[in-house]
Structure formats: C-alpha cells, structure tokens
C-alpha positions as CSV (number, residue, x, y, z in Angstrom):
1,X,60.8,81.7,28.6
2,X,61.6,80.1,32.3
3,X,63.8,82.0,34.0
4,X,66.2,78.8,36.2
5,X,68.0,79.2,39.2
6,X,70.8,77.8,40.8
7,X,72.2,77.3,44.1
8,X,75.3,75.6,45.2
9,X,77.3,75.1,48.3
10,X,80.7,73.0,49.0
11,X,79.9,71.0,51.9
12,X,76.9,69.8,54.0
13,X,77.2,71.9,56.7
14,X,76.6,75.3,54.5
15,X,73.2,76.5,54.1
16,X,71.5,77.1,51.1
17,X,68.8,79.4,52.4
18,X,70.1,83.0,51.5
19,X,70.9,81.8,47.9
20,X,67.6,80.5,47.2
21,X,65.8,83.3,48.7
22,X,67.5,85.7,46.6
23,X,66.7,83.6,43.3
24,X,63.0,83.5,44.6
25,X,63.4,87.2,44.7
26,X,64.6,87.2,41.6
27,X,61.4,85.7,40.0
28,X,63.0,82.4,39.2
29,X,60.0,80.0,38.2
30,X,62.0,76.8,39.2
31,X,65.2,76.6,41.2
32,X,67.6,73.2,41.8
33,X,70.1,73.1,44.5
34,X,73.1,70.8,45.5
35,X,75.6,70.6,48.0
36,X,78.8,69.5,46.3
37,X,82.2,71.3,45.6
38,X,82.9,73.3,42.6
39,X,86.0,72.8,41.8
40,X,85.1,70.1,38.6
41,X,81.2,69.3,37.1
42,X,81.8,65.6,38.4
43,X,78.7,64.9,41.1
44,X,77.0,68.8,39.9
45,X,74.1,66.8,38.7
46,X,71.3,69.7,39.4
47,X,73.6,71.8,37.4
48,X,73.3,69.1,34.5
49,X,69.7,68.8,34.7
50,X,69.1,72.7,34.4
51,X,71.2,72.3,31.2
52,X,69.8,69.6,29.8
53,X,66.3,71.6,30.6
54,X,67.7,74.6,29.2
55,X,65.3,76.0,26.0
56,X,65.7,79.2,23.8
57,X,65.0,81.8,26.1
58,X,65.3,80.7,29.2
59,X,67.7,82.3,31.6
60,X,70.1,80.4,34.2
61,X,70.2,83.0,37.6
62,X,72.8,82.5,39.7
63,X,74.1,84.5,42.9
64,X,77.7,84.7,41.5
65,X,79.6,83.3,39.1
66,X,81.6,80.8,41.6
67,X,78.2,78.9,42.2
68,X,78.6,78.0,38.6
69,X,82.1,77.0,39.4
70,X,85.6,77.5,40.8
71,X,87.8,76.8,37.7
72,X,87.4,80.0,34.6
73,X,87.4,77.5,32.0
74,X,84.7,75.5,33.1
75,X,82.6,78.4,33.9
76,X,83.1,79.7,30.3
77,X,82.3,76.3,28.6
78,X,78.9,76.5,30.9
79,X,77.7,79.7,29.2
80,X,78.8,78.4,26.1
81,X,76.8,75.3,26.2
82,X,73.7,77.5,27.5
83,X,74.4,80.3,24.7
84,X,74.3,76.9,22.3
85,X,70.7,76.3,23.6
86,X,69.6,79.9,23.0
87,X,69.4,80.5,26.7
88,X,71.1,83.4,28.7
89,X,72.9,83.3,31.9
90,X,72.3,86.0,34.5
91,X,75.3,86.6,37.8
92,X,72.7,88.6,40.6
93,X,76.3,89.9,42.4
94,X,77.4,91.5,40.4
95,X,74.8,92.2,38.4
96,X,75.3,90.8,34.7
97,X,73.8,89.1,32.0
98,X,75.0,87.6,29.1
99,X,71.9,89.0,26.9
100,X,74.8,91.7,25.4
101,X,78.2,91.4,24.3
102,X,79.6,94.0,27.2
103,X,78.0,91.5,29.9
104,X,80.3,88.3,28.3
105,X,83.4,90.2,28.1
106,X,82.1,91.2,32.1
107,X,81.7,87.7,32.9
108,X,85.0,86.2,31.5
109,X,86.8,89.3,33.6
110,X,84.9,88.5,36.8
111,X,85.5,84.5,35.8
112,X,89.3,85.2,35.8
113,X,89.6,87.5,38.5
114,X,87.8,84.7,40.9
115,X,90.3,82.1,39.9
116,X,93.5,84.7,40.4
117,X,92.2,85.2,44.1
118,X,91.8,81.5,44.6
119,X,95.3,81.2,43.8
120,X,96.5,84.3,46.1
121,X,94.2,82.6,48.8
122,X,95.6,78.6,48.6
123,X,99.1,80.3,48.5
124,X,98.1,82.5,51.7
125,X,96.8,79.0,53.7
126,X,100.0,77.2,52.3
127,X,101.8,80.0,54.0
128,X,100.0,79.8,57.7
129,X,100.0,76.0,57.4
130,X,104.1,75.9,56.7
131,X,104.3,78.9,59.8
132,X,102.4,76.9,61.9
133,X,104.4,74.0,61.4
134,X,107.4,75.5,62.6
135,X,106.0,76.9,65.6
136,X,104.5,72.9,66.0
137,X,101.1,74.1,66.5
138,X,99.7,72.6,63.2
139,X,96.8,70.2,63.8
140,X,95.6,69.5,60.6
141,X,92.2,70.0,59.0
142,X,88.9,68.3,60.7
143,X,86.7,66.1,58.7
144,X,83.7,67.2,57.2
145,X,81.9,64.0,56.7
146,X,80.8,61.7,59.8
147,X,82.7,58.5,59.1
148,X,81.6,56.6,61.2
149,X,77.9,57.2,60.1
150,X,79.0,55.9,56.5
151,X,80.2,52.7,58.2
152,X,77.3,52.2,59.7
153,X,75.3,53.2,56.9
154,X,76.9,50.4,55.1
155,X,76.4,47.4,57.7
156,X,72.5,48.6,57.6
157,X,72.8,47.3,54.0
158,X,73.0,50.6,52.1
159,X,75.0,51.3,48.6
160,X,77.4,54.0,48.0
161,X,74.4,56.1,46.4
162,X,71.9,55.4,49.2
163,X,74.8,56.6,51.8
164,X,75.2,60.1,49.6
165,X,71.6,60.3,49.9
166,X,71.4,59.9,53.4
167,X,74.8,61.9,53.9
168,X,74.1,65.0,51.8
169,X,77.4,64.7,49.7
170,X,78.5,63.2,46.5
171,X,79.1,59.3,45.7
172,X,82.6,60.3,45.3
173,X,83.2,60.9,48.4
174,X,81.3,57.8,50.2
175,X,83.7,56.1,48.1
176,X,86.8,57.8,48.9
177,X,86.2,57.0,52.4
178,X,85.0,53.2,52.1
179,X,88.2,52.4,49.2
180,X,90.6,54.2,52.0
181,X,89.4,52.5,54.9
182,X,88.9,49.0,53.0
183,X,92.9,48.9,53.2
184,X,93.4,49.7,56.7
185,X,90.2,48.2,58.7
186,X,88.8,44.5,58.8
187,X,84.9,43.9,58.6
188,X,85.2,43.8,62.3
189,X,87.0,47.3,63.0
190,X,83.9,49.0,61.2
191,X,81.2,47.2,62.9
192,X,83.3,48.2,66.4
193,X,82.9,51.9,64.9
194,X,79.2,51.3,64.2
195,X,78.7,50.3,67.7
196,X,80.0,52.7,69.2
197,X,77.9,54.9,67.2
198,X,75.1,53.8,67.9
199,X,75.8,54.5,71.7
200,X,76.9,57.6,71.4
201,X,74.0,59.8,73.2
202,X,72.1,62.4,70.4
C-alpha cells in the first residue's frame, strides 16, 4: 500500500512548500505537484498520473479537498474513480478519509460547502468590481503570465509545450496568449516586444 500525495496551486507565483511539507509529514512515500487552476481536470496531468498509478490500497493525501478541485462534481467523480481502483482518498484539513461510509457523506458535505462559498465569493468581487466602477477607480486585473517572455520564448524557436515548461503554466494558456495576439500583432510587433525584453535590466 503507497500512501500518494498531492499538491496543487493556481498560478506560478504560489508556493508549493507548505503543502508538500505537510504531505511529507504525513508519511506520503511519493508526492506529485503542479501549478495549474482547478477549476476543470484539463492540464492537471500529476493528478492523472497519481490515478492512473493508483493500486488497491493505496491512499491519495491531500491538504483539502479544493486541491483536488474547485467544481463538487468533479471532486466526487475523482474519489469515485480512486474508490474504482480500491484506493482511498484522505483530506489532512479537515481531517477525513474515505476508508468509512461517515467520511464520504463528510466529503460530499465539505465538497458542496466549498463550491457554495465560491459562489458567495465571485458574487462578493462582482459586487466591489461594479462599486468601483461607479466611483471610476476600476483598473482591472494584472496579468499573471509575463507576455512578453512567451514572445520571446517563441522567436528563440520554442513550442507551445517547451514555453509551459519554461513558464510554469499550462499549454493552454501559452496558447491563449499566442492565438489572441496572432490577430492583433505582426511578426515584427513581437520581435519589438522581445527586444525590449531582452534590455530590460534583471
């Protein structure tokens, strides 16, 4: 029996640390990590791995149940799939295991509860946003990804996967970026980006 952990964060510039110290804690023999967003499996390919690895037995650790995901349905058909395989699925906070009945009725609570605040939480940002609006201080959100770096990335001869690689983030987004700016820049507008880039002091 291998007792697997998990760690996920949303963006590139969250740390992973704390999570996997607490899983080392935890006794977990082997323990994959990924920086993507929750909110569907697309891109979660650690998580895929651990369930492809998954044997009778084993035990999936995780801090809490939003590592596993963001959306109650999809959490749910992860510990189905794992309960498929025989294996068990363990939340650290707060602590609860699948191993009895009580602790899957305790997840699919927790599971709903998550997603309810979610929803109280967008509604509570769509509420500043709209105030801040009307008293015209509304800047909008700031990137998260360094664009430029994918565009220079790119003229060094790298792929879409290369670039996630390099970038810490999923292929989806490297493409996002390069489809959206394919329609508004010419070859010559990125390679002016790169430039400047590369002259910008570190």
């Amino acid at each position: 029996m291998s007792r697997i952990g998990y760690a996920r964060v949303s963006t590139i510039d969250q740390d992973l640390d704390t999570q996997i110290a607490k899983l080392k804690a935890e006794g977990c023999s082997i323990i994959r990590s990924e920086k993507v967003s929750g909110a569907s499996r697309d891109d979660r390919t650690e998580l895929a791995t651990i369930i492809d690895f998954l044997r009778p037995g084993d035990e999936l650790i995780v801090t809490r149940l939003d590592r596993l995901g963001r959306d109650t349905r999809d959490v749910l058909n992860l510990i189905y799939e794992c309960e498929q395989r025989g294996a068990f699925v363990t939340v650290l906070d707060p602590h609860v295991s699948t191993r009895g009945e009580m602790g899957h009725i305790v997840l699919t609570v927790l599971g709903m509860v998550a997603q309810m605040e979610r929803r109280f939480i967008k509604e509570r940002q769509r509420e500043g946003i709209e105030q801040a609006k009307r008293e015209g201080v509304y800047k909008g959100g700031k990137r998260r990804i360094d664009r430029n770096r994918i565009f220079q990335l790119q003229l060094e001869g790298l792929g879409p996967s290369a670039i996630s690689n390099e970038m810490g983030c999923s292929r989806m987004q490297i493409y996002r970026v390069l489809n959206q700016t394919e329609s508004q820049q010419t070859e010559r507008d990125k390679r002016q980006i790169a430039r400047s880039w590369l002259k910008t002091p570190t």
